[in-house]
Structure formats: structure tokens, C-alpha cells
KETI-562861 format. One record per residue: residue number from 1; residue in one letter; x negated, y, z of N, C-alpha, C in turn. Coordinates in Angstrom, 1 decimal. Atoms other than C-alpha are relative to their C-alpha. Example, Ala and Ser with C-alpha at 12.3 -4.5 7.8 and 13.67 -1.06 7.14 Angstrom:
BEGIN
k->1 r->a n_u->-0.9 n_v->-1.2 n_w->0.0 ca_u->-12.3 ca_v->-4.5 ca_w->7.8 c_u->-0.9 c_v->1.2 c_w->0.0
k->2 r->s n_u->0.9 n_v->-1.1 n_w->0.0 ca_u->-13.7 ca_v->-1.1 ca_w->7.1 c_u->0.8 c_v->1.1 c_w->0.8
//
This chain:
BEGIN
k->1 r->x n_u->0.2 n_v->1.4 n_w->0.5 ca_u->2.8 ca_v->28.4 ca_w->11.8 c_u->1.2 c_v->-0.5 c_w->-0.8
k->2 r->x n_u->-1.2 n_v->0.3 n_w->0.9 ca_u->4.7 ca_v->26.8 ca_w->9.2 c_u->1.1 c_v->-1.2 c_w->0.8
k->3 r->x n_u->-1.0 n_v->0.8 n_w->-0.6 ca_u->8.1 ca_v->24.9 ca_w->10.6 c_u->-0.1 c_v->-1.2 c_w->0.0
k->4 r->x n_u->0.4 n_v->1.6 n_w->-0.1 ca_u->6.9 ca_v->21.4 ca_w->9.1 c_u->-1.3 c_v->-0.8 c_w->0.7
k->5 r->x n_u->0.9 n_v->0.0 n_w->-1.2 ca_u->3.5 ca_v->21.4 ca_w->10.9 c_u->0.2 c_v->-0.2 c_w->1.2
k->6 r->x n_u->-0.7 n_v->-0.3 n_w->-1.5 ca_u->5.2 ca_v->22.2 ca_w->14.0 c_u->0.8 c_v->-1.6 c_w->0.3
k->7 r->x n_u->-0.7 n_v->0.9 n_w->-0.4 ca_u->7.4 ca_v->18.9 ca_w->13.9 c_u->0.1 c_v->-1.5 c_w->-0.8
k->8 r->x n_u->0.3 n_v->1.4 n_w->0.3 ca_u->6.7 ca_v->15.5 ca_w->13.8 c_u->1.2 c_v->-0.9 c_w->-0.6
k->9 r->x n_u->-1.2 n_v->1.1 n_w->0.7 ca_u->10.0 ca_v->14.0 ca_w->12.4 c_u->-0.3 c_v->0.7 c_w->-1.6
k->10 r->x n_u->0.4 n_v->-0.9 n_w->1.5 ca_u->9.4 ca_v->17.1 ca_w->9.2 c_u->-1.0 c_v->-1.3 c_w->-0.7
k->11 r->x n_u->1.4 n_v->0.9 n_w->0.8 ca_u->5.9 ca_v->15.0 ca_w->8.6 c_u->0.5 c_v->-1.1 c_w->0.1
k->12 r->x n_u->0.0 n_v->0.8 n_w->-0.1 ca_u->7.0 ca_v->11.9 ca_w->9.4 c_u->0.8 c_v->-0.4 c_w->-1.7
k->13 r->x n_u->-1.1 n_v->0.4 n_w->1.5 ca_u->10.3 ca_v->12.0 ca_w->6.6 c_u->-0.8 c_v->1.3 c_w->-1.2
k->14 r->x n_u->1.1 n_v->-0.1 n_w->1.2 ca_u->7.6 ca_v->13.7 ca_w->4.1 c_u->-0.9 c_v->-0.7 c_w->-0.7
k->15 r->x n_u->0.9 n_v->1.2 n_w->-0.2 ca_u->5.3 ca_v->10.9 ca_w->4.7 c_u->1.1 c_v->-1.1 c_w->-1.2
k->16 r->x n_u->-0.8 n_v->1.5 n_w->1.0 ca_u->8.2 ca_v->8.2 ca_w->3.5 c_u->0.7 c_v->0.4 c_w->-1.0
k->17 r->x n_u->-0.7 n_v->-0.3 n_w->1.5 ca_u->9.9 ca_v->10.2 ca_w->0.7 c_u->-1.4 c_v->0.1 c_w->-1.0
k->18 r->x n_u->1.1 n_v->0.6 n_w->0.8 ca_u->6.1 ca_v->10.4 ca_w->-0.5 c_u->-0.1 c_v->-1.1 c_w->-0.6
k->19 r->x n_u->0.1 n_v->1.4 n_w->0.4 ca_u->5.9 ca_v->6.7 ca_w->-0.4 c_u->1.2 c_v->-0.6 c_w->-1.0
k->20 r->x n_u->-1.0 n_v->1.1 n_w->0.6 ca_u->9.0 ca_v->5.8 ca_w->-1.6 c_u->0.3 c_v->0.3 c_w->-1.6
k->21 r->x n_u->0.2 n_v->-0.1 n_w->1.8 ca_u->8.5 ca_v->7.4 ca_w->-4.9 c_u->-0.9 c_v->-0.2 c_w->-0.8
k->22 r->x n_u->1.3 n_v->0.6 n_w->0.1 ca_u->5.6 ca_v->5.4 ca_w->-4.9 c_u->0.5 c_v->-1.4 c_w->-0.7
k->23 r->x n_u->-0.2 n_v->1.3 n_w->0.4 ca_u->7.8 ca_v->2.2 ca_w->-5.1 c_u->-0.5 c_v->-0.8 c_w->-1.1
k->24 r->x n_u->-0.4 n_v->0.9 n_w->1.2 ca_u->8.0 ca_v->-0.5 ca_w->-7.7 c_u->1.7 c_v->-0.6 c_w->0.1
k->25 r->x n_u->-1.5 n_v->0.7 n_w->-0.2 ca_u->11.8 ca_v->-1.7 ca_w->-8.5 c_u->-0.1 c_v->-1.3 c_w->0.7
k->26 r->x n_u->0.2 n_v->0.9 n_w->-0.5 ca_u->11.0 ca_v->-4.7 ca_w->-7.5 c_u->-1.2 c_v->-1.2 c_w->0.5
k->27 r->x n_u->1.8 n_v->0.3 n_w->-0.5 ca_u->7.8 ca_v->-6.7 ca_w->-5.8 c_u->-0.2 c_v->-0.9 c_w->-1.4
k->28 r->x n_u->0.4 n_v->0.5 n_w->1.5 ca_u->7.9 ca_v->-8.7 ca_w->-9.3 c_u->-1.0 c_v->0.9 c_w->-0.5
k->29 r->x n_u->1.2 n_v->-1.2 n_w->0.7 ca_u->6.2 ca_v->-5.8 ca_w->-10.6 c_u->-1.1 c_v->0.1 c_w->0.4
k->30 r->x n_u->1.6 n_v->-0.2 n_w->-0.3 ca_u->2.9 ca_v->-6.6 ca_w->-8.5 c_u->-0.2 c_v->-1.2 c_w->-0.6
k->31 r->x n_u->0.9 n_v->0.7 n_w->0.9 ca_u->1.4 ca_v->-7.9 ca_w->-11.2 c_u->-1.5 c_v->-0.3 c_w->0.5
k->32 r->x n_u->1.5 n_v->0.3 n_w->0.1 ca_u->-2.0 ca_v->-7.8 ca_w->-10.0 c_u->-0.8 c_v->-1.0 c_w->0.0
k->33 r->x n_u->0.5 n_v->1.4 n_w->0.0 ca_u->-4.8 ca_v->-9.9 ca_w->-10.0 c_u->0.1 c_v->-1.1 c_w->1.4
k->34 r->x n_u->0.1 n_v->0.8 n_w->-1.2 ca_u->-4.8 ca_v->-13.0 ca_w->-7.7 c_u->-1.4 c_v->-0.5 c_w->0.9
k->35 r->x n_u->1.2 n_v->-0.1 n_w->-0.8 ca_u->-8.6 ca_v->-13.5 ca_w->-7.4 c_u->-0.9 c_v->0.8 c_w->-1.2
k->36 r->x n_u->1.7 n_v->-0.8 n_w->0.3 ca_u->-12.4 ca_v->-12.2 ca_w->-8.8 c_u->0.2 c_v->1.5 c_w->0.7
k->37 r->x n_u->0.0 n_v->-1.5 n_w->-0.2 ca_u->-13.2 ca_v->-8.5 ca_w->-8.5 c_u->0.7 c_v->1.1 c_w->-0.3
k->38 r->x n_u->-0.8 n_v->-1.4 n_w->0.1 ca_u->-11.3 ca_v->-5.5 ca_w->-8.3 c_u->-0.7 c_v->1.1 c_w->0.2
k->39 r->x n_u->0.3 n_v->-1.6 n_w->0.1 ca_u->-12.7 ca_v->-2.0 ca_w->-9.2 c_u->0.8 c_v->0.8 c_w->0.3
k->40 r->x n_u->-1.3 n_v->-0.8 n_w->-0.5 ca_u->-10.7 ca_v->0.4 ca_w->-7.6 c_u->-0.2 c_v->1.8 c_w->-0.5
k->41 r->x n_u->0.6 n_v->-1.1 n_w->0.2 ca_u->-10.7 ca_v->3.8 ca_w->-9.5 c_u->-0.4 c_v->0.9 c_w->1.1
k->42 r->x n_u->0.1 n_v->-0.8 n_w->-0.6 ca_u->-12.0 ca_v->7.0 ca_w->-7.9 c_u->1.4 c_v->0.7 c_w->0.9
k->43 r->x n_u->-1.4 n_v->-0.6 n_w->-0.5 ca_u->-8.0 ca_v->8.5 ca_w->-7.4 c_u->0.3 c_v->-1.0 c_w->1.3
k->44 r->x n_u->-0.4 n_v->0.8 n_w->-1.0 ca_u->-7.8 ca_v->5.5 ca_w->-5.2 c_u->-0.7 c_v->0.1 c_w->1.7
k->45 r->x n_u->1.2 n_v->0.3 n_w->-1.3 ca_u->-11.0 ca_v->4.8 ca_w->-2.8 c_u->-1.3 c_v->0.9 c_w->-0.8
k->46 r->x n_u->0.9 n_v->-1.1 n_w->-0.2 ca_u->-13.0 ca_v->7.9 ca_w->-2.9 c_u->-1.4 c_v->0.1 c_w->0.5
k->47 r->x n_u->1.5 n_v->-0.2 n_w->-0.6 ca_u->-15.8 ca_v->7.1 ca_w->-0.8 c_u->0.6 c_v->-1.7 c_w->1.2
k->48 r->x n_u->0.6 n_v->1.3 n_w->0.0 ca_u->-16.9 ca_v->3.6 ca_w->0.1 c_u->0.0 c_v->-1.3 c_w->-0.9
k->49 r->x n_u->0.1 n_v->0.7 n_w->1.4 ca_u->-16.5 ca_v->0.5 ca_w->-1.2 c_u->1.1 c_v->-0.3 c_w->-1.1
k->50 r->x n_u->-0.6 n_v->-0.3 n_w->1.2 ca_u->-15.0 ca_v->0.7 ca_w->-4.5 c_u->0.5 c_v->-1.4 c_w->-0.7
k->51 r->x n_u->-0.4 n_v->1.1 n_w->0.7 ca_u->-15.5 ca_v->-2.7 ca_w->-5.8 c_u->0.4 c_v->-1.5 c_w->1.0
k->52 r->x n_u->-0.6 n_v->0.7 n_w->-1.0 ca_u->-13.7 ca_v->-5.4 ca_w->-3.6 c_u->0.0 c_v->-1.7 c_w->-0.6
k->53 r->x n_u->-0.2 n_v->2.2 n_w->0.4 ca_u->-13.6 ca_v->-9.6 ca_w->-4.1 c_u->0.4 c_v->-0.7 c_w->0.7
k->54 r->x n_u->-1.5 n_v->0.6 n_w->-1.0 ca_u->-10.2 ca_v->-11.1 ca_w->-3.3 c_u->-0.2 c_v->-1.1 c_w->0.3
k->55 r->x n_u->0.2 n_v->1.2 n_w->-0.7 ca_u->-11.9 ca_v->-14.1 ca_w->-2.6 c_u->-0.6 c_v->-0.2 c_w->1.5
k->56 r->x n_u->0.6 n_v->0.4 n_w->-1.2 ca_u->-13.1 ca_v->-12.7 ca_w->0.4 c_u->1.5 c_v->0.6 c_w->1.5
k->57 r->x n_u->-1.0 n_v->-0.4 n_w->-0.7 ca_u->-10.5 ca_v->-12.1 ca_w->3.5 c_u->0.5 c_v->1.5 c_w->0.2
k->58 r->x n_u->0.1 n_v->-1.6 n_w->-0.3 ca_u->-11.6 ca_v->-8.6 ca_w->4.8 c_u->0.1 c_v->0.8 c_w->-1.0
k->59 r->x n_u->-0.5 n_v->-1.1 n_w->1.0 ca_u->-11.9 ca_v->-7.2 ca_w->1.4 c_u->1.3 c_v->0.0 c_w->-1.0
k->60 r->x n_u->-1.6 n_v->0.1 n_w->0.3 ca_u->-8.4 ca_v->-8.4 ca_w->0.4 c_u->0.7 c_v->1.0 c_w->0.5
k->61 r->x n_u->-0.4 n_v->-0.7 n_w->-0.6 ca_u->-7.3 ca_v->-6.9 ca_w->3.2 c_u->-0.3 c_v->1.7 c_w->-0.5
k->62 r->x n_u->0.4 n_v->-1.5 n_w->0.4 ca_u->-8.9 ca_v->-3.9 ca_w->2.6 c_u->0.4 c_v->0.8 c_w->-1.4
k->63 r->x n_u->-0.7 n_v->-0.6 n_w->1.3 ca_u->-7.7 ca_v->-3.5 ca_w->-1.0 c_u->1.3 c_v->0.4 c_w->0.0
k->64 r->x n_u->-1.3 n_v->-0.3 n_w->-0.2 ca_u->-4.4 ca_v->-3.8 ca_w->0.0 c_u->0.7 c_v->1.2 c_w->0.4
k->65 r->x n_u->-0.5 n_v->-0.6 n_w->-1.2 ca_u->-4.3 ca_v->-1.8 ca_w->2.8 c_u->-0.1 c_v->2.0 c_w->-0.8
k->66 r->x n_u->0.5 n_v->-1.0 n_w->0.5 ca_u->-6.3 ca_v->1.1 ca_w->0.6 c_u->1.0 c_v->0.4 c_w->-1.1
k->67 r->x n_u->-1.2 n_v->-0.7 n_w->0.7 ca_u->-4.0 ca_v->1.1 ca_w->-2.1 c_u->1.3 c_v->0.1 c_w->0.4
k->68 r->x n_u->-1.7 n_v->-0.4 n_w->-0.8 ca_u->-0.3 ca_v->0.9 ca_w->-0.2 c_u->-0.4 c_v->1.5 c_w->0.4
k->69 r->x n_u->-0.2 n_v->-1.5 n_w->-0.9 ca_u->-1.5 ca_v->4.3 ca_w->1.4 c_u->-0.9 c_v->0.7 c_w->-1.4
k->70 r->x n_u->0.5 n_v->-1.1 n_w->1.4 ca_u->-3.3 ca_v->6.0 ca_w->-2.0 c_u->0.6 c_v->0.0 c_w->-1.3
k->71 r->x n_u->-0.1 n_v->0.8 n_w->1.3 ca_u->-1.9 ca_v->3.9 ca_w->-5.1 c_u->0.8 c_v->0.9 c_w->-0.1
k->72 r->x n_u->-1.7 n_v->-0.1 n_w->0.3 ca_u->0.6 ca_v->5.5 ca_w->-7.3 c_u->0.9 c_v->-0.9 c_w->-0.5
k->73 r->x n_u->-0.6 n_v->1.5 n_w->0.9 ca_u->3.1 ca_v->3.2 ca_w->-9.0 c_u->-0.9 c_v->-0.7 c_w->-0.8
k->74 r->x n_u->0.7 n_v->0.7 n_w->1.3 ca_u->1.0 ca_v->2.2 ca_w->-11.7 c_u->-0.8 c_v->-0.7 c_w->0.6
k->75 r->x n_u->1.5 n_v->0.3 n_w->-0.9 ca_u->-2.0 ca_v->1.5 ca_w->-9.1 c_u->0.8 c_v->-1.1 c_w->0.3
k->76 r->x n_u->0.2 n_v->1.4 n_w->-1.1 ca_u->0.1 ca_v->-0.7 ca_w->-6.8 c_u->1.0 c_v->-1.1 c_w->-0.9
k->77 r->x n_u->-0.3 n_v->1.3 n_w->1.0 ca_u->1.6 ca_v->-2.7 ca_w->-10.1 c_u->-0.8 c_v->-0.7 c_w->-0.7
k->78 r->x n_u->1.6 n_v->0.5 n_w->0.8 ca_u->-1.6 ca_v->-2.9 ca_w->-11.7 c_u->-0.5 c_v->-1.0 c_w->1.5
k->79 r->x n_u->0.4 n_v->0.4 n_w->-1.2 ca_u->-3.4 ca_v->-3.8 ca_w->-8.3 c_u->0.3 c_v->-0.8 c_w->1.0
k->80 r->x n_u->-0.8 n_v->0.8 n_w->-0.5 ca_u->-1.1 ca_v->-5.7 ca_w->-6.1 c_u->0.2 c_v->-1.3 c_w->-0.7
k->81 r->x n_u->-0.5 n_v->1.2 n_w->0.7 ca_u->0.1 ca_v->-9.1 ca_w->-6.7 c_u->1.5 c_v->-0.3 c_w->1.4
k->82 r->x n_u->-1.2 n_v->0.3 n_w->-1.3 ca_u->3.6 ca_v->-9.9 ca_w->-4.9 c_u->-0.4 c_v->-1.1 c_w->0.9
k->83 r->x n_u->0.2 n_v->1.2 n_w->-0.8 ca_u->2.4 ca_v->-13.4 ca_w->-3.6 c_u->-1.1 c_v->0.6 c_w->1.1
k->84 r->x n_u->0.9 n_v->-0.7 n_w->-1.5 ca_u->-0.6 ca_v->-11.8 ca_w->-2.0 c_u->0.4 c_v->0.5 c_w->0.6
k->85 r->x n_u->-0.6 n_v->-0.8 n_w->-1.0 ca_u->1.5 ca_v->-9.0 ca_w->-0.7 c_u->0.9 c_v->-0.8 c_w->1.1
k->86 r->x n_u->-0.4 n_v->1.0 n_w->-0.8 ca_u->3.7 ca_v->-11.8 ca_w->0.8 c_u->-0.7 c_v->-0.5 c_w->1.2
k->87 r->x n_u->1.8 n_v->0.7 n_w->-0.9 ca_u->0.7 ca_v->-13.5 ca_w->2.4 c_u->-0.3 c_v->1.0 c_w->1.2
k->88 r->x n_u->1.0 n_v->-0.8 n_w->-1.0 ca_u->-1.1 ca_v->-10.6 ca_w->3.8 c_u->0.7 c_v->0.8 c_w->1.1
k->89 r->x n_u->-1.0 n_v->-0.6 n_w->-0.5 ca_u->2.3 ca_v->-8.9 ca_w->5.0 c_u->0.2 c_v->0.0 c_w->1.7
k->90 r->x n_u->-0.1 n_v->0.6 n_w->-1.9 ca_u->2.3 ca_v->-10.6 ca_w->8.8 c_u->-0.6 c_v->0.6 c_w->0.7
k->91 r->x n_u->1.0 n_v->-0.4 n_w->-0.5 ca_u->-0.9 ca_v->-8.8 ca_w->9.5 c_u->0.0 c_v->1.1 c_w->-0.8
k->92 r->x n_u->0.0 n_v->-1.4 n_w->0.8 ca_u->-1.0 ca_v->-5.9 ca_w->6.8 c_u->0.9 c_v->0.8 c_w->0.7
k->93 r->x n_u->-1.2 n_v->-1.1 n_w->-0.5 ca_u->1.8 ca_v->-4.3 ca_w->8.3 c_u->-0.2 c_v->0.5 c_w->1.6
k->94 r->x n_u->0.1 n_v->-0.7 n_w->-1.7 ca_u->0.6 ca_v->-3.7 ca_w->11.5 c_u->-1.7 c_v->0.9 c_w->0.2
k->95 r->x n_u->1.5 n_v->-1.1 n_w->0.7 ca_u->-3.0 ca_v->-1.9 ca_w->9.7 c_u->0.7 c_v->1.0 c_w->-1.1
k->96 r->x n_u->0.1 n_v->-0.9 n_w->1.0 ca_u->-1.2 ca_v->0.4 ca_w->7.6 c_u->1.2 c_v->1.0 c_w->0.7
k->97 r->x n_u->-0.5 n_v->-1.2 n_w->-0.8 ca_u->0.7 ca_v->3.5 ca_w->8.6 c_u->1.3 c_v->-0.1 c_w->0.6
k->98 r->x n_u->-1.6 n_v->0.5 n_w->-0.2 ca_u->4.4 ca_v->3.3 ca_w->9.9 c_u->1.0 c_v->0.8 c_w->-1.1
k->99 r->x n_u->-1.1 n_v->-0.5 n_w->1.1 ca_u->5.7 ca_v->5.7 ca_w->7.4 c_u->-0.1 c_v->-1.3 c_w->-1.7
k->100 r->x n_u->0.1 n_v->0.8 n_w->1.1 ca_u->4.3 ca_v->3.2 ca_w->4.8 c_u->0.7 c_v->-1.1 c_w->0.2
k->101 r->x n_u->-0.4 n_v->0.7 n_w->-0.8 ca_u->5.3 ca_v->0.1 ca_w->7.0 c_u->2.0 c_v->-0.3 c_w->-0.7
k->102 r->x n_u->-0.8 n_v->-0.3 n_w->0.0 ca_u->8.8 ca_v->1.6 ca_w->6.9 c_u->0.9 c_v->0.1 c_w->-1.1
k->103 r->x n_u->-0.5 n_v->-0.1 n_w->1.5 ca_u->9.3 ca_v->2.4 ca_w->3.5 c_u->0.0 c_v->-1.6 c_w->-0.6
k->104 r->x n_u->0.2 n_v->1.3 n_w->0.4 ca_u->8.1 ca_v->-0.9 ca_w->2.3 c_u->1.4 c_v->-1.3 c_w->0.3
k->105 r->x n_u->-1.0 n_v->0.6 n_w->-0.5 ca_u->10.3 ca_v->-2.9 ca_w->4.6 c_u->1.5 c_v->0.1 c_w->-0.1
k->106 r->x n_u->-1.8 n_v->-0.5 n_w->0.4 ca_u->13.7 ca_v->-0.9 ca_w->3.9 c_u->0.2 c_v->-0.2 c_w->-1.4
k->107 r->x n_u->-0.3 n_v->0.0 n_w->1.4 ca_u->13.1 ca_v->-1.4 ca_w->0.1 c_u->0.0 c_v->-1.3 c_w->-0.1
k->108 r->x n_u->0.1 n_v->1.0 n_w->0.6 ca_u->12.0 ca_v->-4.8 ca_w->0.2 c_u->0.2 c_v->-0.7 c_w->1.0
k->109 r->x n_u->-0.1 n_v->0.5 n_w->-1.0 ca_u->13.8 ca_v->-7.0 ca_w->3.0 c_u->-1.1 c_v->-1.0 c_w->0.5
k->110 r->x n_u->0.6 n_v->1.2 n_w->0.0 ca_u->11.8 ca_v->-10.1 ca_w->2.4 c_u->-1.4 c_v->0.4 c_w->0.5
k->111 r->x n_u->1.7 n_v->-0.4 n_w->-1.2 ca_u->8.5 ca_v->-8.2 ca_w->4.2 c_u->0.3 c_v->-0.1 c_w->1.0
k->112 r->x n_u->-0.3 n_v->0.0 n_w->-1.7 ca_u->10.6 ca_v->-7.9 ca_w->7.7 c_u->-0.4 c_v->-1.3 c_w->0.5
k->113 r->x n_u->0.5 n_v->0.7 n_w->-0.9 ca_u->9.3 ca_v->-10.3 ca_w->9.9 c_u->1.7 c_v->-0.9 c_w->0.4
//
């Protein structure tokens, strides 16, 4: 068996050097929209629903949550908006992975709780 399989710290710090070259310099850069519909390409949300409307709670949440763990940079600058990420942060952070969690929080203080 391969040695990173075998050990959960291996995946864990794979997991957050993944993410963290996911960043944006700064949460300025979530540009995204604030409300109507969001189409979320294929590279993103693969299988279900695709097209989401930030006017509604759950599928806010859900866009969020979907792009932090798929988006590449472009995705979560295009996609994101920092105010929303602010917002949904109290409760988003405890639905999304801990390597993602983790990453997020060490780059960007103003998410820690």
C-alpha cells in the first residue's frame, strides 16, 4: 500500500496544500454575485443541482459550501462574494471539511469565530 493512504496526517496536509493553492490574496477578490441565479459549471457541481438562487437560504448555503471544496481560484472569485462569505461563515464552517475549514481560517483571520 502506498505510505500516504496509510496515514491520516499524509491526507490530511494534502488536503490543505490542495486548498490553499486554491486561495484568493485576499477575500476582496470574492467578487461574486450577491443575489439572482447562479449556474454553477459542470467542473464544479457535477451531479445535482447546478443552478442555485441566493435568494433562497439552503441554496446559498449550498453554493458556498459546493464551491469552497471544488472551485478553483477563478471559481471561488467569480462565485463567492466576501460579504456573503462573512455572513454564512458562523454556520458554513462547521458544513464544510476541516482541511478546508482550516485553510480558510489561517489565511483569512477575520473568519475565526
Amino acid at each position: 500500500m502506498d505510505a500516504v493512504h496509510d496515514d491520516p496526517s499524509a491526507i490530511a496536509s494534502l488536503l490543505r496544500a490542495r486548498y490553499k493553492q486554491r486561495l484568493p490574496s485576499t477575500l476582496n477578490e470574492l467578487t461574486g454575485p450577491e443575489h439572482g441565479m447562479v449556474e454553477l459549471p459542470l467542473h464544479i457541481a457535477w451531479s445535482g443541482l447546478r443552478t442555485l438562487d441566493l435568494g433562497l437560504p439552503r441554496q446559498r448555503m449550498s453554493l458556498y459550501r459546493t464551491v469552497l471544496a471544488e472551485g478553483m481560484r477563478d471559481d471561488l472569485c467569480r462565485f463567492l462574494n466576501r460579504d456573503i462569505l462573512l455572513e454564512l461563515w458562523p454556520v458554513l464552517h462547521k458544513l464544510i471539511s476541516r482541511a478546508i475549514k482550516d485553510v480558510w481560517e489561517e489565511a483569512f483571520p477575520e473568519l475565526r469565530p
